[in-house]
Each structure stands twice: as C-alpha cells, then as structure tokens.
C-alpha positions as CSV (number, residue, x, y, z in Angstrom):
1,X,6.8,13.2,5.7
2,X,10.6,14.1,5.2
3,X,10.9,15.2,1.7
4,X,14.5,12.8,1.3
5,X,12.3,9.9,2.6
6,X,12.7,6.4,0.8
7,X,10.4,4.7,-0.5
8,X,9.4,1.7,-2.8
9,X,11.5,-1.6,-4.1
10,X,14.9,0.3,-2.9
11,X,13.6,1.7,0.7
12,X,16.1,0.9,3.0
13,X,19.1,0.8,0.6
14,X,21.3,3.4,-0.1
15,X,21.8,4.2,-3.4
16,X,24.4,6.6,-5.0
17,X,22.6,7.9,-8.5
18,X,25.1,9.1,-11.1
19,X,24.0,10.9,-14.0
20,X,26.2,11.6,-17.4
21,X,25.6,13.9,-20.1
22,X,27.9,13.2,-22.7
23,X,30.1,15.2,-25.3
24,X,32.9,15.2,-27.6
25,X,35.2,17.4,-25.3
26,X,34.0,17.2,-21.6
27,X,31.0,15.3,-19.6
28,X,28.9,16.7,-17.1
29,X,28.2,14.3,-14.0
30,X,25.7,14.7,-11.5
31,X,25.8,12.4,-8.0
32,X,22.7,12.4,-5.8
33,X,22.7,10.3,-2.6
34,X,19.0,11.4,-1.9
35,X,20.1,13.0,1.5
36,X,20.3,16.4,0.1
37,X,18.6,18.9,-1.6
38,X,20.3,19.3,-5.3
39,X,22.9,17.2,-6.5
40,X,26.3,17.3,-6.8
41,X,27.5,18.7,-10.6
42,X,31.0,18.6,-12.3
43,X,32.6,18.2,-15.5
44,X,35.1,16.4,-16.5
45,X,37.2,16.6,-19.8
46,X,40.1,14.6,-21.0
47,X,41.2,14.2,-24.9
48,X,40.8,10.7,-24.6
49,X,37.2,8.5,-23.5
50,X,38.7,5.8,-21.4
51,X,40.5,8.9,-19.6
52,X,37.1,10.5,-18.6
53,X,35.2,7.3,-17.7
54,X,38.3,7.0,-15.1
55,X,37.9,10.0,-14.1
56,X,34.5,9.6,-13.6
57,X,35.3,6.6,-11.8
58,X,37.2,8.6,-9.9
59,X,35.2,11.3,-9.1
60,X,32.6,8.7,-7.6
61,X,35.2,7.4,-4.8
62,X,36.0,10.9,-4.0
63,X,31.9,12.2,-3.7
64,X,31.4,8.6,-1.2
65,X,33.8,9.5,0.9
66,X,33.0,13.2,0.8
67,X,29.8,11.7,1.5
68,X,30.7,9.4,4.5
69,X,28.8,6.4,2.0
70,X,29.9,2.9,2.9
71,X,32.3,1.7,0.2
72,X,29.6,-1.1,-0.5
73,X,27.0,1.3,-1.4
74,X,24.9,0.8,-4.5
75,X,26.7,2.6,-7.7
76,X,23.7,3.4,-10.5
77,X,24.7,5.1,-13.2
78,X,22.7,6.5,-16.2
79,X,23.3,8.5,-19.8
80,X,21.5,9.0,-22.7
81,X,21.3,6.9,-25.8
82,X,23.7,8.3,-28.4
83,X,26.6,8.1,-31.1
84,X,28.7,6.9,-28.3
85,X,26.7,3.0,-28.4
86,X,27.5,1.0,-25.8
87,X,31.0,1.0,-24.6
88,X,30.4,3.1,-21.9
89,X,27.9,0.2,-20.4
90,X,29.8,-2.3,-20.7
91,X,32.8,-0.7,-19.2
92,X,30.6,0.2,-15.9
93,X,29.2,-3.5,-15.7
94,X,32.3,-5.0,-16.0
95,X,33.4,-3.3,-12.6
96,X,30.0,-4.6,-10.8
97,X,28.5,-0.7,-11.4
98,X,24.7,-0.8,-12.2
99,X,24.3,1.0,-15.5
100,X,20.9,2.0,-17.6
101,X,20.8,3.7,-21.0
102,X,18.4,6.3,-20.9
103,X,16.0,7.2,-24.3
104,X,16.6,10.7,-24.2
105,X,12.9,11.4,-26.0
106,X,11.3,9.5,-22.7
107,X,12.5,12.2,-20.4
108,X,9.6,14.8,-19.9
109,X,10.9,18.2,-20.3
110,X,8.8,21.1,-19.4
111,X,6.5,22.7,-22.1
112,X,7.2,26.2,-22.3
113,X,8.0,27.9,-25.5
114,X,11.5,29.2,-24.3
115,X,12.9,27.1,-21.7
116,X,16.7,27.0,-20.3
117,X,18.4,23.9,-21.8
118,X,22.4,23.5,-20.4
119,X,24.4,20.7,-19.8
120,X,23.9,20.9,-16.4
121,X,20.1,21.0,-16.1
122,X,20.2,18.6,-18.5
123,X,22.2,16.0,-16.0
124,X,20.4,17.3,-12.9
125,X,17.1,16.5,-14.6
126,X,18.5,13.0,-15.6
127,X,20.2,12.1,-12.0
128,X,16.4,13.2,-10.5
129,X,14.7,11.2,-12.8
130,X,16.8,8.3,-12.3
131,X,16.2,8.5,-8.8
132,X,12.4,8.4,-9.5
133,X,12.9,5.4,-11.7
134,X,14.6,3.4,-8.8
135,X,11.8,3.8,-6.3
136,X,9.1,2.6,-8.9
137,X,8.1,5.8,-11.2
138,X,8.6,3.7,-14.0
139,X,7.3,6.7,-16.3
140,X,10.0,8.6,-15.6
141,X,12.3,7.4,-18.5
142,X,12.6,4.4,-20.8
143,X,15.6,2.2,-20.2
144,X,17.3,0.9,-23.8
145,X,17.8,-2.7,-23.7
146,X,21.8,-3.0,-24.8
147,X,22.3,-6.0,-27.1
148,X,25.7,-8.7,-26.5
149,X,28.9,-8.1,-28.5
150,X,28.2,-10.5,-30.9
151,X,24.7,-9.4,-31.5
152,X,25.9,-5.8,-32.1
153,X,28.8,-7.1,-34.3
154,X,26.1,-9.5,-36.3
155,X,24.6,-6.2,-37.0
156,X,27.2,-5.0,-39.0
157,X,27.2,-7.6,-42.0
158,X,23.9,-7.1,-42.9
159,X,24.1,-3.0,-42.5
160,X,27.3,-2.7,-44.9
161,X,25.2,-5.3,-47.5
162,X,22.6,-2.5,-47.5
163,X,24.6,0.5,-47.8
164,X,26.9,-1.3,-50.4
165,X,23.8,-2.1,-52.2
166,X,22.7,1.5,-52.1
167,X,26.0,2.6,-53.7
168,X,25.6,0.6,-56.6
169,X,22.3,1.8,-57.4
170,X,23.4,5.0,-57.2
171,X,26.4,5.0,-59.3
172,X,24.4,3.0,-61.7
173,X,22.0,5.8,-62.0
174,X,24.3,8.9,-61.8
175,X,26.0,7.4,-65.1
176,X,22.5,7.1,-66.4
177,X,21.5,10.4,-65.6
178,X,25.1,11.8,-67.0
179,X,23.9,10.2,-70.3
180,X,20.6,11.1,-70.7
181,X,21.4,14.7,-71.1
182,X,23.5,13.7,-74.3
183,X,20.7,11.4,-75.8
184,X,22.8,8.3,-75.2
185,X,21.6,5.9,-73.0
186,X,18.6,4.2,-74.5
187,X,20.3,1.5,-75.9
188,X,22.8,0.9,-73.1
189,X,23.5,-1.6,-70.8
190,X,24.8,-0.8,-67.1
191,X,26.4,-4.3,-67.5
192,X,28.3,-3.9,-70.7
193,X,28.5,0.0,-70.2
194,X,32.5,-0.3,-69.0
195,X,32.8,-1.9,-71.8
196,X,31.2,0.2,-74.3
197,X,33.4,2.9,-72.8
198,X,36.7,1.7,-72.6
199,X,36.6,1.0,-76.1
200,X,34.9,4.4,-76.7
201,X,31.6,2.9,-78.5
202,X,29.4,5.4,-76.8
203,X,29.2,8.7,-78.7
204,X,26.3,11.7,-78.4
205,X,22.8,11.7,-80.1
206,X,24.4,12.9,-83.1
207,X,27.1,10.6,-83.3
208,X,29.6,12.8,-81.7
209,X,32.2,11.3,-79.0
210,X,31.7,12.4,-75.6
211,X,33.8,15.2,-74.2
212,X,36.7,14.1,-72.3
213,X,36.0,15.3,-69.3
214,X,32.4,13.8,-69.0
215,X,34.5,10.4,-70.3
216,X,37.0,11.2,-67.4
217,X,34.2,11.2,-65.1
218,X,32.1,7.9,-66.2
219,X,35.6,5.9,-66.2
220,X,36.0,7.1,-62.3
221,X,32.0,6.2,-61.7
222,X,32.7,3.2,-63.8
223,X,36.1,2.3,-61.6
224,X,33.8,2.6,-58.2
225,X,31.0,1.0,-59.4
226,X,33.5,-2.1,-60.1
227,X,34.9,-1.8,-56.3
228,X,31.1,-1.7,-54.8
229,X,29.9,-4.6,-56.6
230,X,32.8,-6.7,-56.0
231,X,32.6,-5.6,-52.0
232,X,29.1,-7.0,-52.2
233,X,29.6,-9.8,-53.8
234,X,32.2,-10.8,-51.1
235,X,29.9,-9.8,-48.7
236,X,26.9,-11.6,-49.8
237,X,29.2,-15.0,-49.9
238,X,30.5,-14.9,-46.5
239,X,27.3,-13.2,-44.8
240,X,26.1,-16.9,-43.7
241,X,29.8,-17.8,-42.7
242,X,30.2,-15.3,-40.3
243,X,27.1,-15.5,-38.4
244,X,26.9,-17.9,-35.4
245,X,25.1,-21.3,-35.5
246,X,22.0,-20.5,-33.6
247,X,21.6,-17.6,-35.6
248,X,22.1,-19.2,-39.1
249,X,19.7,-21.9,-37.4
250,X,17.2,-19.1,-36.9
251,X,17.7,-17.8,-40.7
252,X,17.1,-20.8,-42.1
253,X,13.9,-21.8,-39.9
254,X,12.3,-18.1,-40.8
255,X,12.7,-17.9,-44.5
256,X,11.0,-21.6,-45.0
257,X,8.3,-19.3,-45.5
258,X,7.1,-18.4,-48.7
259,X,7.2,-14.8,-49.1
260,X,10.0,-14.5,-46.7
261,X,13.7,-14.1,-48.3
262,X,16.5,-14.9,-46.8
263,X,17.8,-11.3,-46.9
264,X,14.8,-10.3,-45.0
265,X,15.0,-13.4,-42.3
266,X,18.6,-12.3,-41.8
267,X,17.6,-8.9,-41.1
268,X,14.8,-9.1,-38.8
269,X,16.8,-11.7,-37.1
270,X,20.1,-10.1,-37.0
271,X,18.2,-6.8,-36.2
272,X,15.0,-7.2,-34.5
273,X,14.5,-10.6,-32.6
274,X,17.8,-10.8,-30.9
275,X,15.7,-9.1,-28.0
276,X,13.1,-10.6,-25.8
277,X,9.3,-9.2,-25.9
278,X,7.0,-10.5,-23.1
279,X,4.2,-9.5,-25.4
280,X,3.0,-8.3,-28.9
281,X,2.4,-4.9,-27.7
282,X,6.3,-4.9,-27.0
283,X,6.9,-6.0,-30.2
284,X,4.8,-3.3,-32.4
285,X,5.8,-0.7,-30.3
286,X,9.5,-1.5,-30.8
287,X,9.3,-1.4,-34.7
288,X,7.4,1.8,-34.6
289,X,4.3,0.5,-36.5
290,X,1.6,1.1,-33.9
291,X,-1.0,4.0,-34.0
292,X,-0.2,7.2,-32.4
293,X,-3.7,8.6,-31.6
294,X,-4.6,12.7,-30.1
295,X,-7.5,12.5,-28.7
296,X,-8.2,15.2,-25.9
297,X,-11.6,17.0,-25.6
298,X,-13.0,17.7,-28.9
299,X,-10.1,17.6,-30.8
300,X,-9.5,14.1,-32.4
301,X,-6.6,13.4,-34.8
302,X,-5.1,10.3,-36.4
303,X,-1.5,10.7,-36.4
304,X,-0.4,8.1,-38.0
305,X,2.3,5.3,-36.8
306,X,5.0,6.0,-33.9
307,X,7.8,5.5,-36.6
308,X,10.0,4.5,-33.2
309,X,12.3,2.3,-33.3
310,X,14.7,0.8,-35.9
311,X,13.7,2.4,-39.1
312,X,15.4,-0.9,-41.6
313,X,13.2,-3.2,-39.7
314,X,10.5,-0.8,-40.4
315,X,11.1,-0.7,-44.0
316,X,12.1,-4.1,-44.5
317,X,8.4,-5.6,-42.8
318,X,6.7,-3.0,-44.9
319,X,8.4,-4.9,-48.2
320,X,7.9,-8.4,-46.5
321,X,4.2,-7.6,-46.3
322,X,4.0,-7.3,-50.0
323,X,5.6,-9.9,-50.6
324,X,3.4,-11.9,-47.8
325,X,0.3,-10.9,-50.1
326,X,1.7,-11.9,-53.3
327,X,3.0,-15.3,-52.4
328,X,0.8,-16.7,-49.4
329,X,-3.2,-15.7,-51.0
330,X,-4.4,-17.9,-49.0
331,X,-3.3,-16.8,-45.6
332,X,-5.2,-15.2,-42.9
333,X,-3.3,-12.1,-43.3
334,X,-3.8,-11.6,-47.0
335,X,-7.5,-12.1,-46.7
336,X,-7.8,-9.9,-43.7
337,X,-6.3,-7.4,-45.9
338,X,-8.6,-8.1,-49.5
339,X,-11.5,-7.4,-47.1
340,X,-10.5,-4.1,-46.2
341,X,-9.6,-3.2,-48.7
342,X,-12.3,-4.5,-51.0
343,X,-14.6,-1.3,-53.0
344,X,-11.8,1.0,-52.6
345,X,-11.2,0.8,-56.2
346,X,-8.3,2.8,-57.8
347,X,-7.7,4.3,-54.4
348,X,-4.0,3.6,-53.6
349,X,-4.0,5.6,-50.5
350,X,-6.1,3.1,-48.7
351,X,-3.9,0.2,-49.7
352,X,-0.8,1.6,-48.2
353,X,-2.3,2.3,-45.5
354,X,-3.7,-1.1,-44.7
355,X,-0.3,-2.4,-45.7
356,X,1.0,-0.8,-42.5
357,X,-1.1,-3.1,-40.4
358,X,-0.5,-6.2,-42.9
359,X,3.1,-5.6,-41.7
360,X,2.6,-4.9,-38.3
361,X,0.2,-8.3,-37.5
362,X,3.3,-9.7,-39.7
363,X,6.0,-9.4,-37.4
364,X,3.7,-10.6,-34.6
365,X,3.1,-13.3,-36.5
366,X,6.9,-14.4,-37.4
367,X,7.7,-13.8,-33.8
368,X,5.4,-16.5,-32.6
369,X,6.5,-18.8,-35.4
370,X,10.2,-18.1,-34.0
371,X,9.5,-18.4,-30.4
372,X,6.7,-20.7,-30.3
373,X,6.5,-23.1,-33.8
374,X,3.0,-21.4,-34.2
375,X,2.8,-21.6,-38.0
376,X,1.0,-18.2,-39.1
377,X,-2.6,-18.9,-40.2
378,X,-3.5,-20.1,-44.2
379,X,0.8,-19.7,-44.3
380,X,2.4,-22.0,-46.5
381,X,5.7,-23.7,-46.7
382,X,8.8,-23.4,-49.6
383,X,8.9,-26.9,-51.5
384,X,12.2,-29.0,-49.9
C-alpha cells in the first residue's frame, strides 16, 4: 500500500495541514499536503501578531500554488494551547480556515532521557499528528474546545473578584504581620486600623510610637488596602449587571440550592458549564478530579486525581462540597460520605480524601440539575 495513501473520514479529500508553533519573536509553520515525504518548514517573524498571521496567510497561498493544490482545497490549521488564547482561532475561522487548538500535554513525545526538542521538530511533529487526527487517530492529540467572546469576557468579572479578594487578605495580613513583631496588634482592628494610625494611637509593646519608617510603610499598605476593597466592592455590585440574561438566569436557578452560594453558582457557571459534556466522564475529567491509576505488571500505585483542567473550578467544588455536607445532611451525597467515612475516627486524612469524590459526584450532580431539572437526591431547596 503506498505509504501517502488516504484513508478514513477524509479519503478522497485533499487536505492542506498547517502546523504553528508559536513565540514572542518569530513562528515556525509546517505545511503537509500528504503527497510527500516531510513537510514543508519556515519561520516567519514580524514585530507585530496580526503581521505574522498574514504572513502566514500568505505563506499558505504561495506553498498551494507551489503545490499545484486547487484554490478550493481544504485549509486545517493547528497550534498549541498557550498565553496567546484564542485570537489566533478566531482570526482563521473568520476567513472560512478550519482551525483546532492542540493540548500540547496530549502530544506523545518520545521517552528517551535526552531527546532533541527544536522548534522545528516540534511543528513537524504537530503537522504529522494533525494529519493522523484527520483520518481518525483520534489519540493523536486532544482538541481544546474554544469558548464564544462573551463567554471568555464573562470570565473575567468573576477572575478579578478573586484576585481582588486575594489582595485584600494579603495586605490585611502583611500589616498584621508588620505588627506582631512590635507586640502591637492584639487589640487591633483591621477595620479601625487606618484609623488608629492616622491619628497615631498605635504605639510598641512598651508604649513607644512606631518608627517612622515602619509608619510610612503601614500608611502605603493602609492607602492600597483602601483602593482593593473599594475595587471589590464595585465589582461585587455590578458582577450581576454585566452578565447576560441567560446567564444571570442560570445563576439564579443553581444557587436555590442550599449549600450553594451565589459566588460559587457564578463561577462554575461563568467557568465550567458554558461547555457541553455528552457525559459525566467528560465532566470529571474536565475538572481534573478523577483518579489517575498505574497499574502495569506488579507494580500498582494510586496516584491520586488528574488535577487537569481549570484549577478555580477545582478548588471552588472542593469548598462547595463542604458546604454541601454541612447544609444538605440529609442528601444522598452527605450520607454516602458519613458511611465512608464512619470508624475513621480522628483520621483527617481519610476525610479529605473522600471529600474529593463528595465534590466530584457534586458537579455531576449540579450538571444534571442544570441541564436536565434532575434535583440532586435528599437535596433541599433555600426558603422563597
């Protein structure tokens, strides 16, 4: 059989594979028709992106008619997932190109404990497997589904909330820290603490003012603190605003649950079921929660979850499920979890743990109650 035979869903259909590897200065593109025996390579480098994804553009008219392709011939193009997001898809789709982003850990790679690694056989090894993928070797690589505009932009309210709320705690506890090693901050609020120091109430364990530079320093912590929280507050008052209609819709129809916040139903909706899953092994394998087991021969190790995926859902179902047990008892889920871990005793270990798979069953279960109305077993509503 000739070696450049095709085969599969695309036999009969030329295709022109296009392979990017991507950097800050210059990107490496590989074109592979599947008539030849190694692709075509070359790099391309222009200060500005939407420079090089022209010239990319035109570097593919130039290889078809190099080529002799018909001008209709099928365009694919694939790159890695990276810092660059998106843009680069979109751009391709919206001139009719075929575009996949690639999970660059799906890739096999070869094994050996030194092994050449270069842009280029990095891009060759990307346009091949591409190629693969196309004719049905669907373990080739893992395609990275690309959420809409507004999706993507929704994502961003509920991100900066976090990461403002994370810079308040930590200013709140560098000041605490700063007075702790002068004896001088049991008696303080982080409320009134401005306060206190603008009118220079807070002195040493001895009664002594503070130095002025450590004074300087708090009235500058103090000073961002102020901007933080009032950035968060803004936030937190037009985070429901911005949001579309169906999505607020969503919010509102998740966090009737007790044990679910509204915070949390905004996240997982914002971040987690704007996609499609045909399953529930979709699901647990996209938040990284599912068991990663080695078992080959005689050797057989647990190695815990996958931790794939988006690591703020992650976290944010492993808080939920706490919550879950604390304010629905009587659910299936919190007595599934009482049973295993019933006789443990003071063992901590095994609760958190079983608290992995409390969360994991969770998000199942919140994805059928979004999708399908199927309340989640022993699960109990908010009062009106």
């Amino acid at each position: 059989m000739d070696k450049n035979h095709v085969t599969g869903s695309d036999a009969g259909e030329a295709i022109l594979a296009v392979s990017l590897e991507l950097s800050a200065a210059k990107w490496k593109v590989a074109l592979h028709d599947g008539l030849r025996e190694q692709p075509a390579v070359h790099t391309v480098s222009a200060p500005q992106p939407n420079v090089r994804l022209q010239a990319v553009l035109d570097l593919i008219a130039q290889q078809k008619h190099k080529w002799s392709l018909p001008s209709q011939v099928r365009v694919v193009v694939s790159y890695e997932a990276g810092q660059d997001g998106f843009w680069i898809h979109r751009a391709l789709c919206s001139r009719g190109i075929d575009c996949y982003m690639v999970d660059a850990a799906s890739i096999p790679v070869e094994r050996h404990k030194r092994r050449a690694k270069t842009d280029r056989l990095d891009v060759i090894r990307l346009v091949t497997n591409l190629r693969a993928w196309l004719h049905g070797e669907r373990d080739r690589m893992r395609v990275v589904r690309v959420p809409s505009v507004q999706d993507e932009a929704s994502r961003h309210l509920i991100r900066d909330r976090g990461q403002l709320q994370k810079e308040v705690l930590q200013h709140r506890n560098r000041m605490r820290k700063l007075l702790v090693t002068l004896g001088c901050w049991d008696n303080v609020n982080h409320r009134s603490f401005a306060g206190l120091l603008r009118r220079g109430e807070l002195a040493c364990y001895d009664g002594t003012p503070l130095p002025d530079e450590l004074r300087e320093r708090l009235v500058r912590e103090c000073a961002r603190l102020e901007l933080a929280e009032q950035q968060l507050a803004a936030i937190e008052r037009t985070l429901q605003e911005r949001l579309p209609a169906p999505v607020r819709e969503r919010i509102t129809y998740l966090s009737r649950l007790k044990g679910v916040g509204n915070i949390g139903a905004t996240r997982l909706v914002l971040e987690l079921f704007w996609r499609q899953f045909n399953n529930r092994r979709q699901l647990g394998a996209c938040v990284g929660l599912v068991p990663q087991p080695y078992d080959s021969g005689q050797s057989r190790v647990d190695q815990g979850i996958s931790k794939q995926g988006n690591r703020r859902v992650r976290s944010q179902l492993v808080e939920m499920a706490w919550c879950w047990l604390r304010y629905q008892p009587d659910s299936a889920l919190a007595r599934w979890f009482d049973e295993r871990t019933r006789g443990t005793g003071p063992n901590r270990r095994a609760r958190r743990i079983a608290i992995v798979a409390v969360a994991r069953r969770l998000a199942i279960a919140l994805w059928r109650f979004l999708k399908d109305g199927i309340i989640p077993d022993g699960a109990q509503f908010k009062p009106a």
